[in-house]
C-alpha positions in Angstrom: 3.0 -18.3 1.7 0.1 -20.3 3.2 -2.5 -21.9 1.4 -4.9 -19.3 3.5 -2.8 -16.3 2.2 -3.4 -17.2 -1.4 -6.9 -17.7 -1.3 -7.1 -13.8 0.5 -4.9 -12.3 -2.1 -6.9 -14.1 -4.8 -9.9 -12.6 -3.2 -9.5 -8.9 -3.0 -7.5 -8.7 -6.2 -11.0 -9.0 -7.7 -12.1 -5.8 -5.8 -10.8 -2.4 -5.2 -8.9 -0.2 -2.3 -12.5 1.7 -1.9 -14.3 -1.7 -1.6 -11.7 -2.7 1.3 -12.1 0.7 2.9 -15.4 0.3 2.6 -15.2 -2.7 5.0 -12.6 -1.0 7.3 -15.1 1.8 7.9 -17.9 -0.7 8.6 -15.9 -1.7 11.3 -14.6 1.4 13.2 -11.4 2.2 11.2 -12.5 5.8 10.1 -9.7 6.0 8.0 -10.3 3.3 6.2 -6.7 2.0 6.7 -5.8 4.8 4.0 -1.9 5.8 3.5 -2.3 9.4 2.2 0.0 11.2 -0.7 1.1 8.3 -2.6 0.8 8.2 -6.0 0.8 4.7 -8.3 3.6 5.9 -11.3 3.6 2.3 -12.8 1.2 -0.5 -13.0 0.4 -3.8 -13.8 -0.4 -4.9 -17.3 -4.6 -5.3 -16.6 -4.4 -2.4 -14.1 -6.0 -4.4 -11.7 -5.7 -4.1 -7.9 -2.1 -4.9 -6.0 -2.8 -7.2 -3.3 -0.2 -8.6 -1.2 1.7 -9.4 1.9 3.8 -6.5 3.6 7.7 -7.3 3.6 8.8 -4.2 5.1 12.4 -2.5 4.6 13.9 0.3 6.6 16.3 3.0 6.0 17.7 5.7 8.5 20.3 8.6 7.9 24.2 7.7 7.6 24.7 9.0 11.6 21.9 7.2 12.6 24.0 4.9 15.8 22.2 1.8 14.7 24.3 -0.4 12.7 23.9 -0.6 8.4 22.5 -4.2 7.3 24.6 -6.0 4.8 24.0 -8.0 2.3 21.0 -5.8 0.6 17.2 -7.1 0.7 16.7 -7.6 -2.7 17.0 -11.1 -3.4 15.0 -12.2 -0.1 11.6 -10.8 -1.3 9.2 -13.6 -1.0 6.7 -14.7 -3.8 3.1 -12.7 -3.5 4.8 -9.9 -1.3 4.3 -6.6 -1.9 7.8 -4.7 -0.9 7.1 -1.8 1.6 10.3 0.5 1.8 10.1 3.9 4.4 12.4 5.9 6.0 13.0 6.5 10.3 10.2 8.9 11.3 12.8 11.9 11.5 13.5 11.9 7.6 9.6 12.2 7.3 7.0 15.2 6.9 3.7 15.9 7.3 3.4 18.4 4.7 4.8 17.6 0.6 6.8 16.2 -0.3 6.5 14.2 3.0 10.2 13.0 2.9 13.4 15.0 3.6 15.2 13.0 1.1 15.5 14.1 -2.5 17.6 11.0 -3.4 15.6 7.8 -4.2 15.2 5.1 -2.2 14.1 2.8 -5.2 15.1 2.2 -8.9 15.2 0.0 -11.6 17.2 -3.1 -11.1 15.5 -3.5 -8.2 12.1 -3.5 -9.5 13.9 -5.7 -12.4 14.9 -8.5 -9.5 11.4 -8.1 -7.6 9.7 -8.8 -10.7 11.4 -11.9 -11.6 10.8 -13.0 -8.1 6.9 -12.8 -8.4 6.6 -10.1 -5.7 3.4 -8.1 -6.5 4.4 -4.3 -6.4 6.5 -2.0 -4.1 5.5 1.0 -2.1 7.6 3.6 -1.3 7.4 6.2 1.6 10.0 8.6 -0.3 10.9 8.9 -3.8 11.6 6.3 -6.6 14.2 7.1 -9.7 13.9 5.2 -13.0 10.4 5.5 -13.7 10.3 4.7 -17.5 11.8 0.8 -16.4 9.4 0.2 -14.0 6.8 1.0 -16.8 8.2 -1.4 -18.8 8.3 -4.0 -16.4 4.4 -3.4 -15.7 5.2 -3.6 -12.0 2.6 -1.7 -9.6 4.8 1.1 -7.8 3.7 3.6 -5.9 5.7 6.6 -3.9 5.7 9.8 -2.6 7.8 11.1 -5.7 10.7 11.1 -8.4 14.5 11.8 -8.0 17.4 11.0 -10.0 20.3 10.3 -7.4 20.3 6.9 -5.6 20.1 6.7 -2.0 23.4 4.9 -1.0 24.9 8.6 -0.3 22.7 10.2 2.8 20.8 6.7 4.3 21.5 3.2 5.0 19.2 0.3 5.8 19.0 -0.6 9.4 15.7 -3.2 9.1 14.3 -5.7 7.1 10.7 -7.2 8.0 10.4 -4.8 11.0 7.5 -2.2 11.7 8.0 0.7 10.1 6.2 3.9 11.5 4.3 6.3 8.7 3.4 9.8 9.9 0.0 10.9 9.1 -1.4 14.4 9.3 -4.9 14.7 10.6 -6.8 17.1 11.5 -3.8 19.7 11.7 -2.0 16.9 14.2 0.2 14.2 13.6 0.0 10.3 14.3 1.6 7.5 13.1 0.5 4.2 11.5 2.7 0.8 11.7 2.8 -1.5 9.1 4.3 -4.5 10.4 5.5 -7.3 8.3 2.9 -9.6 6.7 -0.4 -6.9 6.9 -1.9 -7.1 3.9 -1.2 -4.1 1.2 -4.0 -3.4 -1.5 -2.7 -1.0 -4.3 -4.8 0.8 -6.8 -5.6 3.9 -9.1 -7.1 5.3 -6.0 -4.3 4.6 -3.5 -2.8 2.2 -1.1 -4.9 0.8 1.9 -3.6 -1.5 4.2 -5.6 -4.4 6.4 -4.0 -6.5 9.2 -3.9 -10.4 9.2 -6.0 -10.7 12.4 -9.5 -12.3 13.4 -11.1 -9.6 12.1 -9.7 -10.5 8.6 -12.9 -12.9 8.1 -15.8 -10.8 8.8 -14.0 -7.7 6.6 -14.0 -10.8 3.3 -17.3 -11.2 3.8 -18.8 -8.1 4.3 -17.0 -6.2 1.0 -19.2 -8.6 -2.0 -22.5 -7.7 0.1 -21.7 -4.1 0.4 -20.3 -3.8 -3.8 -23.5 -5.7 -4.7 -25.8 -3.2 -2.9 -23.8 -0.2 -3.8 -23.6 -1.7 -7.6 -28.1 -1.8 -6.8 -27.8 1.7 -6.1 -26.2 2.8 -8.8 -29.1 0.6 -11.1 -31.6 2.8 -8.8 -30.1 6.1 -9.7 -30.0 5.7 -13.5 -33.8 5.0 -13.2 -34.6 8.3 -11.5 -34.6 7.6 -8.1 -32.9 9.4 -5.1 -29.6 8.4 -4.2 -30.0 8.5 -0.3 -33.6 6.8 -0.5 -31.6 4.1 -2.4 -28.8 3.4 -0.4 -30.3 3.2 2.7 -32.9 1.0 1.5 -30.0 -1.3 -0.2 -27.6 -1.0 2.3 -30.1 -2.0 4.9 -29.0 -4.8 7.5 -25.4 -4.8 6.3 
């Protein structure tokens, strides 16, 4: 990973997914780059903030005509990453549990071997098994849900670092969000927001300290008595 990619990681670890939406909002994202219905079941020992680089794995269903991938992804899952599993957009919903499959698409040993490898937490689109090792690991994981049966029976992998398409329910319509490999993934108690690695990256960095310093002035404001929108506006002013 690039010197560049540290020093990002490193940056927003020290802030959280509402801070980076925040930011993403500032600038036109109304969403806030927001991936809806996940849920963190395991975290990291200070239960700070996930931050890392997407490495994206896919899976679609056992007829599916494209050809399985070999070999397993396990073991290539670079340093800093954060692992990003989902499922073809046909095995998806838009209402809960937002997945078709009840078998997991994630378990132990696998968190066991992303660990050891210094990745920085997994998300997955669909449901997750072994919950109790992933606690013990103190690895940030976040899904959909639980199962118990592993996945090998009803889906196979057909990509690893490609886009992967997440349906989203808005508004009583459906769209769909890519993650593409290398986006940067922020994981925390409130949810998992994702940013792209674009030139836009800079001005999102620097805005996010400036807006959690006047926000952290409002707060000040309100405990002494005065109104919250008179505050914010006057502390948010210019930003």
């Amino acid at each position: 990973m690039s010197p560049d990619a540290r020093k990002v990681i490193e940056f927003l670890s020290k802030f959280a997914t509402c801070d980076l939406s925040d930011a993403l909002v500032k600038k036109g994202h109304k969403d806030g780059g927001y991936f809806p219905n996940l849920t963190r079941y395991s975290s990291n020992a200070s239960n700070i903030s996930m931050i890392g680089k997407a490495y994206t794995v896919l899976f679609a269903s056992k007829d599916d005509p494209r050809p399985a991938i070999e070999g397993g992804y396990i073991d290539k899952l670079p340093e800093d990453s954060v692992l990003i599993i989902a499922t073809t957009t046909n095995l998806q919903k838009l209402d809960a549990p937002y997945t078709k499959l009840n078998n997991a698409l994630y378990g132990g040993l696998m968190s066991t071997r992303a660990q050891y490898l210094k990745s920085r937490g997994t998300v997955v689109f669909g449901r997750i098994r072994d919950l109790d090792e992933h606690r013990d690991l103190n690895r940030d994981v976040f899904s959909y849900g639980i199962g118990s049966a592993a996945h090998a029976p009803v889906v196979k992998m057909i990509g690893i670092n490609v886009p992967v398409e997440i349906i989203i329910d808005e508004y009583s319509e459906s769209r769909k969000e890519v993650i593409n490999p290398g986006d940067y993934i922020m994981g925390d108690n409130n949810g998992v927001v994702r940013v792209e690695d674009n030139e836009e990256l800079g001005n999102l960095l620097e805005y996010i300290p400036k807006r959690v310093e006047a926000d952290n002035l409002v707060k000040q404001d309100i405990l002494k008595g005065e109104r919250c929108n008179a505050s914010q506006k006057k502390r948010r002013e210019g930003l």
